[in-house]
C-alpha positions in Angstrom: 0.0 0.0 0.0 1.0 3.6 -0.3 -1.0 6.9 1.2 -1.9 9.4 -1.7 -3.2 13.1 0.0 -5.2 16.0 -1.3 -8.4 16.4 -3.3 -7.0 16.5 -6.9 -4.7 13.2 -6.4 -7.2 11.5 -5.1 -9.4 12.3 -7.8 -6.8 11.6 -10.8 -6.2 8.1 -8.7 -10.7 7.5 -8.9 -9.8 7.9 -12.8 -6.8 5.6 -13.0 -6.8 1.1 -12.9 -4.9 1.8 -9.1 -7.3 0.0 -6.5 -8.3 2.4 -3.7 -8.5 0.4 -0.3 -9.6 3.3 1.8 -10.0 6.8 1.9 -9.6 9.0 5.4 -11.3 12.1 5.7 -11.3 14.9 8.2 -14.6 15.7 10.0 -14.1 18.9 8.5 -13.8 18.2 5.3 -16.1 19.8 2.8 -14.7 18.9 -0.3 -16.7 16.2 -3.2 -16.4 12.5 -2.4 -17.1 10.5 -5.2 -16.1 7.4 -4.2 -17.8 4.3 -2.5 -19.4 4.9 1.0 -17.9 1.5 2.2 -14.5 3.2 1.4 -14.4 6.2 3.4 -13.5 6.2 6.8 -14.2 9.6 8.8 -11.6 10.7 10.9 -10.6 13.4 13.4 -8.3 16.2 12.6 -5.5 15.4 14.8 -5.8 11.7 13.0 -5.6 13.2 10.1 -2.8 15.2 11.0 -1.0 11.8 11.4 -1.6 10.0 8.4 -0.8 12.6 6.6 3.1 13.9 5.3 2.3 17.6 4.4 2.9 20.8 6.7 -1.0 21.7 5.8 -3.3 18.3 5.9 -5.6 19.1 2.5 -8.0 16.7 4.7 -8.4 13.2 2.6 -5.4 10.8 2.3 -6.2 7.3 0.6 -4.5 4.2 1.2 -3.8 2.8 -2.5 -2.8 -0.6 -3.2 0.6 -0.8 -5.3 0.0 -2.6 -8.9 1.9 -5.5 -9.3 3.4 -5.5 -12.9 5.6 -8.9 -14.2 8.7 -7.7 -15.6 8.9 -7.5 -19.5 10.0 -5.8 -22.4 8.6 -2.4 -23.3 6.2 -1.9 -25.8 7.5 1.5 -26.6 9.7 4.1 -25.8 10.6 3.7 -22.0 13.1 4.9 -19.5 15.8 3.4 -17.4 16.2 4.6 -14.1 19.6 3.8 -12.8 19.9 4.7 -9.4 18.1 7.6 -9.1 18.4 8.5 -5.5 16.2 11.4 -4.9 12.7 10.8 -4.3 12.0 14.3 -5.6 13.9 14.2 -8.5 12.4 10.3 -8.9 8.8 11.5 -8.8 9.7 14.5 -11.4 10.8 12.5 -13.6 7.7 10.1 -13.7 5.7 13.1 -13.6 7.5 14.3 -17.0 7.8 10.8 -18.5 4.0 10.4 -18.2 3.6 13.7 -20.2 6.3 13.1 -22.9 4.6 9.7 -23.6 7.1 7.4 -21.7 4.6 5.3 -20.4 6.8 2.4 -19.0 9.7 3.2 -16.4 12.1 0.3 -15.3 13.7 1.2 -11.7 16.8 -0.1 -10.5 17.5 -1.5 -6.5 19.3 1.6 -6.2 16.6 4.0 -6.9 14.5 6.0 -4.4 11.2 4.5 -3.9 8.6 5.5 -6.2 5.5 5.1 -3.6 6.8 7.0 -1.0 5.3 10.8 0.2 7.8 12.8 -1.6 8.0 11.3 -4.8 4.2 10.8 -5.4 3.5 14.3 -4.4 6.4 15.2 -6.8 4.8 12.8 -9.8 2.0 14.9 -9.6 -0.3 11.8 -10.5 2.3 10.8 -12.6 2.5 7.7 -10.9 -1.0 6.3 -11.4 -0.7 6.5 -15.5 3.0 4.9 -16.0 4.0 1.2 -15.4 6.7 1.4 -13.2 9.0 -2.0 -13.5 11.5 -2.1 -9.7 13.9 -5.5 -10.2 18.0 -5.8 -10.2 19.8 -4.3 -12.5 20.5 -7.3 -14.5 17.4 -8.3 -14.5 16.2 -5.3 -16.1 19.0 -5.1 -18.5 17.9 -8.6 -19.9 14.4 -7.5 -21.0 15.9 -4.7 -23.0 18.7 -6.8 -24.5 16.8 -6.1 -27.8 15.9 -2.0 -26.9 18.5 0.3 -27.2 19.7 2.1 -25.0 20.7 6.1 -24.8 22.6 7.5 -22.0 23.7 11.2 -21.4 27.6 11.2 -21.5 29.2 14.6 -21.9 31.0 12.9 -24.9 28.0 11.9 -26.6 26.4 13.6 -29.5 24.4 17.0 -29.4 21.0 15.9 -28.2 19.3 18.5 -30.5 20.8 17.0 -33.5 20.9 13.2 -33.0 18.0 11.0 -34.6 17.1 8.4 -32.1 15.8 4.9 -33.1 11.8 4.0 -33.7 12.1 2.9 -30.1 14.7 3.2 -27.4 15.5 3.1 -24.0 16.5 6.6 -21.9 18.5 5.8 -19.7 19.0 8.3 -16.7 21.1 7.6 -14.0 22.4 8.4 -10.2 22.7 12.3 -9.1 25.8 12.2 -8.0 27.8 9.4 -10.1 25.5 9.3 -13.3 24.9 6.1 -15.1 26.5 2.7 -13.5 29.2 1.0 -15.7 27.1 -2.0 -16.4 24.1 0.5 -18.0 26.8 2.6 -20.0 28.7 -0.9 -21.1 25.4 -1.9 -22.5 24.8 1.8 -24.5 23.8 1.9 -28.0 24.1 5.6 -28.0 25.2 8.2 -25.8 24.1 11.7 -25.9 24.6 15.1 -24.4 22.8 18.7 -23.5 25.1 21.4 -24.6 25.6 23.8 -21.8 27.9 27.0 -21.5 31.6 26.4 -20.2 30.3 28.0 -16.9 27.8 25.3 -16.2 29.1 21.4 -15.5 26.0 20.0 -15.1 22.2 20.0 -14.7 19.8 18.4 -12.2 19.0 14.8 -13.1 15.1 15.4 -13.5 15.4 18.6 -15.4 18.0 16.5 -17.5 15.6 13.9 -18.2 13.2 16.1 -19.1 15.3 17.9 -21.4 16.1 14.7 -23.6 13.0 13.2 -23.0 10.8 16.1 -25.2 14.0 16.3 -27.5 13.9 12.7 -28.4 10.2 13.0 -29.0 10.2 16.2 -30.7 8.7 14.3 -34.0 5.6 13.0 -31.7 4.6 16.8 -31.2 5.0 18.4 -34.3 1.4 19.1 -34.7 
């Protein structure tokens, strides 16, 4: 289970497959709840308070079961999470994937967890329309033995000018020492943002983001 809080993510989890198991609310709550009675449980403030991980309680927090997906290959452009160790920067990331139309995420051992507080407030419901894969590294490096893969390398070719594949995997990895050895052994290409020589580097979300729109630049021509 994970806790999801305030009105508008528990309404974009009502419109998503995730399985509600139950849904607190303050006694002084006054927003809409359109979900099933047997669901809600009423609760005081000071319970509320509890459950819930923000400074200011919006007053509803759902308990949420976490989807169980069976590792596989992707159907389509995906990304490759390789140690991402930020919860922030984690949720971000899936929040921006889920826009660009990376709909399938594979997660490392290393990485932050994807279900906690921080990064679901930070997915910004994110999290509810991506299938997020979490296994070993190997593991995940197996089922894309046939995909791709593009990693940011300061070596690599100007992003804004490199073609990428019909499908591919983006690989994006740890904040403080990028992608692990066994991800960049396994590179098909390697890529990089062009910055000024007063800047060495960019936060790993905004990063992602970057290349992510870039590499799909062709899906949103119109």
């Amino acid at each position: 289970m994970f806790l999801v809080e305030g009105r508008k993510m528990a309404l974009e989890c009502l419109k998503s497959n995730f399985v509600l198991d139950r849904v607190f609310v303050s006694e002084k709550y006054e927003g809409e709840l359109p979900f099933s009675r047997e669901l809600i449980v009423s609760v005081s403030e000071d319970v509320l308070r509890y459950l819930s991980d923000e400074k200011t309680p919006q007053g509803i927090v759902c308990r949420v079961k976490i989807p169980k997906y069976s590792l596989s290959a992707p159907t389509g452009k995906c990304l490759l999470l390789d140690g991402v160790a930020d919860p922030g920067n984690l949720g971000t990331i899936v929040r921006t994937a889920n826009a660009a139309g990376y709909s399938e995420i594979y997660l490392t051992e290393q990485c932050a967890d994807p279900y906690s507080p921080k990064s679901v407030r930070a997915s910004m419901s994110g999290v509810f329309f991506t299938k997020l894969y979490r296994a070993k590294q190997a593991e995940i490096l197996s089922v894309l033995s046939s995909t791709p893969i593009i990693v940011a390398d300061m070596g690599g070719t100007n992003v804004f000018s490199f073609t990428p594949p019909a499908q591919f995997a983006l690989a994006i990895g740890n904040e403080a020492n990028g992608i692990s050895e066994a991800v960049f052994s396994k590179a098909s290409h390697t890529v990089k943002i062009p910055m000024t020589a007063t800047q060495e580097s960019l936060n790993a979300a905004i990063s992602a983001g970057i290349i992510m729109y870039v590499l799909q630049k062709d899906e949103f021509q119109n």
